[in-house]
N, C-alpha and C positions, 0 to 999 in steps of 0.2 A: 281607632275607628272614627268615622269621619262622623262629627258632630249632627249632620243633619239624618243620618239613620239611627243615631244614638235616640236623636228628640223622637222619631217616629217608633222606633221600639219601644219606650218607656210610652207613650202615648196610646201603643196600641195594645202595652199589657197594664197601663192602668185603667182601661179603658173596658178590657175583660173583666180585670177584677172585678171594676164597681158591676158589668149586669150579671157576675158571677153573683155578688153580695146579694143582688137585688133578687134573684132566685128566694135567696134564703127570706129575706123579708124585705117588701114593696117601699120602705124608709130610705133601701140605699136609693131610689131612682133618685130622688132631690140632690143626691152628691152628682147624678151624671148631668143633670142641669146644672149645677153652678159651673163643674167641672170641663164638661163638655163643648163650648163656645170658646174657651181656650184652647182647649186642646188642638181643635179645627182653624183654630187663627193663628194659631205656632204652625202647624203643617203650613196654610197659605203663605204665609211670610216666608217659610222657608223656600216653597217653589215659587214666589212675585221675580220679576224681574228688574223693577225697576228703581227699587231700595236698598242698597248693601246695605243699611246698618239692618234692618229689618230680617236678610238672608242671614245675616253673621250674629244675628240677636234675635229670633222669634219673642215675641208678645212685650219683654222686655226694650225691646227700640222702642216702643211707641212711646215709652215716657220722654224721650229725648225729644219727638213730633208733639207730644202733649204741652211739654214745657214752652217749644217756642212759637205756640198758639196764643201764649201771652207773652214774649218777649222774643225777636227777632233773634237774636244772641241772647244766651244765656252765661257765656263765662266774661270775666273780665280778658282775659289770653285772646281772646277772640279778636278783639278792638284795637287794631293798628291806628295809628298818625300817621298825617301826611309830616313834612319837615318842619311847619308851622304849629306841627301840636294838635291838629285834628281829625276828628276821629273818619278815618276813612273806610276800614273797613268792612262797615257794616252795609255801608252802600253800593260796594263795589260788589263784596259777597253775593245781596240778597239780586243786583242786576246780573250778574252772573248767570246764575239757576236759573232765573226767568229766560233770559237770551238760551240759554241752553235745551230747556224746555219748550221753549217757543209758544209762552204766556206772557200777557201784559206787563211788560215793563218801563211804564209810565208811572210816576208819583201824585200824590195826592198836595195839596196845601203847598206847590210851588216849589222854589227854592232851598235845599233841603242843607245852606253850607251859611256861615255870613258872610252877606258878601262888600262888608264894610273893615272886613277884618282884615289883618296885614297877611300879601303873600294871597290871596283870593287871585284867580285868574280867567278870564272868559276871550273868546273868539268876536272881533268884528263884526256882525252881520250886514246886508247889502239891504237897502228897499226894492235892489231888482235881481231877488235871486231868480235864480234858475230852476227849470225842472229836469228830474230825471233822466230825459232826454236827451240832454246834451252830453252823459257818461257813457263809455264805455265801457260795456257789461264784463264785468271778469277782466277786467285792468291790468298790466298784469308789467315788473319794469324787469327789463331784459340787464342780467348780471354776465361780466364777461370784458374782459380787455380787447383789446387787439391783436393778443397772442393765444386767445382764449379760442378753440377749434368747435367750442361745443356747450356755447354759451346757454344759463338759465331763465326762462322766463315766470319768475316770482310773481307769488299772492304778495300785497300788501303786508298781509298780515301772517308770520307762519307761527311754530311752534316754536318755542326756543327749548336751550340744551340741558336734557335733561337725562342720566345714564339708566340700562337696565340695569339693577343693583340696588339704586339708589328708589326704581319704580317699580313696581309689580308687572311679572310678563302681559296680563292683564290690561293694567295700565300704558303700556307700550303698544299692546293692537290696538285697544278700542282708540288711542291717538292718532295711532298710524292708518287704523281703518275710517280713523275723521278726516284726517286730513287726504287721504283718496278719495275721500264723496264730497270733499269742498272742494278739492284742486289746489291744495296750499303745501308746505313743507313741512316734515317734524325736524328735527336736531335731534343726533341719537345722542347730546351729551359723552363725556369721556371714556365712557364705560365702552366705548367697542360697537358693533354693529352685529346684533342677535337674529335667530330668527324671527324672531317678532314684531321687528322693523321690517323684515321683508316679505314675509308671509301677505298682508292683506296690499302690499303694491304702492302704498303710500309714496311721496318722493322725502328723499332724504337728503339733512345736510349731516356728512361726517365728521364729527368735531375729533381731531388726534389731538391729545392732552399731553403732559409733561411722562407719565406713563407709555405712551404710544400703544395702547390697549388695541388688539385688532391686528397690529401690526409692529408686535411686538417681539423682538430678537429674545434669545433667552439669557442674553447677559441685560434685558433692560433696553437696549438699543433701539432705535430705528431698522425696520426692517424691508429697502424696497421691495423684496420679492412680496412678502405679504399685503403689501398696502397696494402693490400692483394686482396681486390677484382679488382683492376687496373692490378693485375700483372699476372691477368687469360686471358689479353688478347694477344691472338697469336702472334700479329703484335710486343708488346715489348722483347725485348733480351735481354737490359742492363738497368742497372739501375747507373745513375750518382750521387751522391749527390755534390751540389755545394757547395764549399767553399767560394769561389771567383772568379770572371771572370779579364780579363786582363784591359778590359774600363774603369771597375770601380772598383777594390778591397778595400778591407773594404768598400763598401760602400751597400747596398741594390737597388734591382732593383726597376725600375720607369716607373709606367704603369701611365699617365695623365685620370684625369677624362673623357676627350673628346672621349676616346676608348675603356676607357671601358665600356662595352655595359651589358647589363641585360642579354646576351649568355654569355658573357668573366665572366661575374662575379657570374653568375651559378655555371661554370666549377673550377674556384677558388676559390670559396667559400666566399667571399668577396659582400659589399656591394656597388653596379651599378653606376653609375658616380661619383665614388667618385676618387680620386687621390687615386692608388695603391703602398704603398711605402714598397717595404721587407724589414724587421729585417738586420741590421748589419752582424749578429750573429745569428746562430743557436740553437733553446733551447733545440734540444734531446743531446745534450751533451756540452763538457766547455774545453776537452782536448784531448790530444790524444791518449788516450786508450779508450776513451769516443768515439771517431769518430771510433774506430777499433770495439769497440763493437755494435754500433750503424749498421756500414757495416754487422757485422756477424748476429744481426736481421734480416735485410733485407736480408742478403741471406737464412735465414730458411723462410722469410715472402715469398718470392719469389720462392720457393720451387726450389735452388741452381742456380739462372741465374745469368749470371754472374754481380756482386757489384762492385763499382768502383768511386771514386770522384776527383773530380776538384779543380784545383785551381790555384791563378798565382802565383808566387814565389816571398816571399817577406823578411820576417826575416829566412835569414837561419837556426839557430837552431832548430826554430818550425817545421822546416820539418826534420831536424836532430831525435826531439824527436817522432818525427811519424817513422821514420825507427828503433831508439831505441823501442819504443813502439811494433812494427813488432816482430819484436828480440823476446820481453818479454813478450810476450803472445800468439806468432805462428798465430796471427790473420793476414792475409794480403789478400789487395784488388786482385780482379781479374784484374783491371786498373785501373792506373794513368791519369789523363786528363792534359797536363800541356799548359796552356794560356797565350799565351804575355801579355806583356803591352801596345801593340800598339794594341790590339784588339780592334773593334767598337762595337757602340751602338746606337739606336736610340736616347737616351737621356741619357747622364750622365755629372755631374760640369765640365767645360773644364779643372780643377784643376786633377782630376781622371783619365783623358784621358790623359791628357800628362805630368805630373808630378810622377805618381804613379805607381808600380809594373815592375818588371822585364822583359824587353824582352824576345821575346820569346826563343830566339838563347843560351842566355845568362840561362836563368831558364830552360831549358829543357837539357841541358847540366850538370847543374849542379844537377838536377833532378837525370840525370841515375847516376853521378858520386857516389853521396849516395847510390842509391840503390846496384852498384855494390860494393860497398868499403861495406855494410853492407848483402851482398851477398844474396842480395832482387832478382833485375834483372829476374834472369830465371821463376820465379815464377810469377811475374809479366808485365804486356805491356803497354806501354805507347804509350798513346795518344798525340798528339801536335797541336794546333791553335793557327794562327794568322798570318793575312794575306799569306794568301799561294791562288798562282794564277795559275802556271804553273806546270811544269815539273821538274822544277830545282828549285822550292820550295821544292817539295817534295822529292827530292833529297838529299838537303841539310840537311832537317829534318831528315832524314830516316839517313843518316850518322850518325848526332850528338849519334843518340839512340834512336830515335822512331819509332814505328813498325805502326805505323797507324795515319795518316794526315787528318786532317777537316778543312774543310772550310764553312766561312759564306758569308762574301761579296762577292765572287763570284759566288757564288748559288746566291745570293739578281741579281745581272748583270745578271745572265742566264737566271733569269725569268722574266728579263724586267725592275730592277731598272737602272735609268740612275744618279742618286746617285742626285736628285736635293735636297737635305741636307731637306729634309720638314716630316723626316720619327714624331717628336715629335710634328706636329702642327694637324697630321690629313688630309693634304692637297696633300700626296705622287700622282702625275698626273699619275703613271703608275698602280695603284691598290694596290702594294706592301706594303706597311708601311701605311695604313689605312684601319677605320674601316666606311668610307662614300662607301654607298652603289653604287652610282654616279661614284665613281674610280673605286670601285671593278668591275665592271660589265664588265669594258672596257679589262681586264685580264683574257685572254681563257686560261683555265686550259688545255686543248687538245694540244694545241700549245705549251704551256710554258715548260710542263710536257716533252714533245719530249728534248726541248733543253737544261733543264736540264741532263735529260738524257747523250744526245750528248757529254756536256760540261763534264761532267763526264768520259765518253768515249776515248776521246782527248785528254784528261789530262793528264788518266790514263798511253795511249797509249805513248803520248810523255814523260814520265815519263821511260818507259821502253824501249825506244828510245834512251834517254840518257844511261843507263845500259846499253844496248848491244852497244854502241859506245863506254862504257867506258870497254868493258870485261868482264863485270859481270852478271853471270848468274843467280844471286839471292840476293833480297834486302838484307836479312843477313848478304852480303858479304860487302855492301857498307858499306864504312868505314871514319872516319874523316881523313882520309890521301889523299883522294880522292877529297876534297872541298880544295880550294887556298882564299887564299884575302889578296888581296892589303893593307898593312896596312902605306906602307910608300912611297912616289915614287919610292926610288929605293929596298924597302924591300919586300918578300913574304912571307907570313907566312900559313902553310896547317891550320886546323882545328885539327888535332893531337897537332898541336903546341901551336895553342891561347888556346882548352882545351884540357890540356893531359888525358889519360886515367886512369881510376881509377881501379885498381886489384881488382877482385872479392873478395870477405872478408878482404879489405885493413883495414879497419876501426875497425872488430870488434875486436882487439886486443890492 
């Protein structure tokens, strides 16, 4: 029986009993006062809509809102580092919710990092910035080759890849239904393309992973008939193929038997509570003229949208010979995705997570450096994830060479995760990273969908806040001479400097 008629049953026959008692002598009434203001604030909670822990916990949430009335976070787990050791996530967090909610998110007593300390980083500013006026409302950078029939014009800022399986259906619209009232993209992640991603109209990027989930033969294969019939739908734009993600590289993704559900395992093609482990490796090809022809498939399967794949940066030749590869057969993506290393995951070896793959600072950098030394760049746009929160994430990224920023965990915070680490057991308290019917419920798409939205907005907003403080009228112009970092106490070094610029056609000579 579904929990929230449990709590109303038991409330309305303890609720008899006491004025049954109180019939008998006027002493029970003092039990329906004490008893009574709970009982009516468990029902409220349960019908509010704007609190899942409070829907999925009557009276009992509140201790959780009690506790962090004196301390912002209350667990240690809570509190991530940046690569320097400092404590990031409590800032990132509580700006988060604010931008989401669309309350004050301005701090009090200034600068809230040291910013004498090594690895500290700030933006240039101008004495003759600019005003608002000089942007272009809804900016937006147009993805697409020259072979590309049916090119995208991207938000800045979209959703990055995150699967149903691994998110609550839940958490799937109210993303999908954010990113329709912003105008931006979600990434349906490797899990496939549900109806959830397509129900509220959102635009989508399709991420096909080492599984080919969506479009999946039943020996495992690639499947063109399916991924052709997938790509008649309106709602998809791009098409990703994964290589690799930042959390886990080389490694295949990991759906637990516990979630996957006889829906999830529909849509994937796969057999229903069973542990879902993707391939290493992908088997429509082995190299990389294999991955450039494989892309140019799918853009005739796709009848020209724009084709594009991921990965996080790891033996640099191999991405050397994917740009020679480029060179030597005039085959090239419409876009690059490039993934930290410090990217999340619901479940991956902690070995994958923090021992493996390229930062993202670091791999996206040297990303464009090839493409421009192999005089790839203008033909191409580059995507970048991994962890990016603010304004001056997307700052920084847009400097190094990327024309377009995604984010995941902060999408996860806008729609209500409070990050209690439970996303692989099944047990997520906010509906988010589970597939118990009991969580989900307590997560109003109506609601969450707003502050996705919101948080989007914000972002965006504060993002071109910084550009007209710094003088700049157009992302294109942002430049690695424009980002600073601390590298020594008394040292500065810009982003020009730690990576120099690479000359258009430096390399192919």
């Amino acid at each position: 029986m579904n929990p929230k008629n449990i709590f109303i049953a038991l409330s309305l026959l303890g609720t008899g009993l006491i004025i049954f008692l109180a019939t008998i002598h006027v002493s029970w009434l003092w039990l329906f006062i004490l008893v009574g203001p709970t009982i009516l604030l468990g029902i409220w909670d349960l019908f509010q809509t704007k609190h899942t822990i409070l829907r999925n916990y009557p009276v009992v949430g509140h201790l959780r809102y009690f506790l962090e009335s004196f301390r912002p976070e209350i667990s240690q787990y809570f509190i991530e580092t940046d690569t320097e050791g400092r404590p990031i996530n409590r800032l990132n967090r509580s700006l988060i919710y604010t931008r989401a909610k669309k309350t004050i998110d301005t701090t009090p007593f200034g600068t809230q990092l040291d910013v004498y300390e090594h690895g500290y980083e700030w933006m240039d500013h101008s004495i003759y910035s600019l005003g608002h006026e000089h942007f272009e409302k809804g900016h937006r950078i147009m993805i697409g080759g020259t072979e590309c029939k049916q090119p995208y014009a991207s938000s800045i800022l979209n959703i990055s890849a995150m699967s149903f399986g691994s998110l609550s259906r839940n958490a799937v619209l109210a993303m999908n239904k954010g990113a329709q009232i912003g105008g931006f993209a979600q990434n349906t992640g490797e899990g496939g393309i549900s109806p959830y991603h397509l129900e509220p109209g959102g635009d989508l990027i399709w991420q096909i992973g080492t599984g080919y989930f969506g479009c999946r033969a039943k020996d495992g294969s690639f499947s063109p008939e399916l991924f052709k019939e997938k790509m008649l739908y309106p709602s998809v734009k791009m098409v990703e193929v994964k290589i690799s993600q930042g959390a886990k590289p080389g490694h295949g993704g990991i759906l637990p038997a516990v979630k996957n559900t006889k829906e999830i395992a529909g849509i994937r093609g796969v057999e229903p509570h069973t542990d879902v482990l993707s391939p290493p490796m992908h088997t429509a090809f082995s190299d990389a003229e294999g991955l450039l022809r494989f892309i140019q498939q799918l853009r005739i399967l796709s009848d020209g949208k724009p084709i594009g794949f991921k990965l996080c940066i790891g033996v640099h030749s191999e991405f050397e010979d994917i740009c020679n590869a480029m060179v030597r057969t005039g085959i090239k993506p419409d876009f690059i995705s490039i993934d930290g290393g410090e990217g999340g995951t619901g479940a991956a070896p902690i070995e994958f997570s923090n021992s493996l793959g390229m930062p993202l600072r670091d791999g996206l950098a040297f990303a464009i450096d090839m493409l421009n030394g192999y005089d790839l760049k203008k033909d191409i746009k580059v995507l970048a994830s991994g962890r990016v929160f603010n304004g001056f994430d997307i700052a920084r990224l847009i400097a190094l060479g990327a024309d377009v920023v995604c984010s995941a965990r902060a999408m996860m915070l806008a729609t209500g995760c409070i990050q209690s680490l439970q996303c692989n057991r099944n047990t997520c308290p906010t509906g988010v990273a589970t597939q118990n019917p009991r969580l989900i419920r307590g997560l109003v798409v109506s609601d969450k969908a707003v502050r996705v939205a919101n948080y989007h907005e914000e972002t965006v907003k504060s993002f071109v806040d910084l550009m007209a403080a710094a003088g700049i009228a157009h992302p294109e112009k942002l430049s690695r001479k424009h980002i600073n970092r601390k590298v020594e106490m008394n040292q500065v070094q810009k982003y020009s400097e730690i990576y120099p610029d690479v000359a258009a056609g430096q390399f192919l000579n």
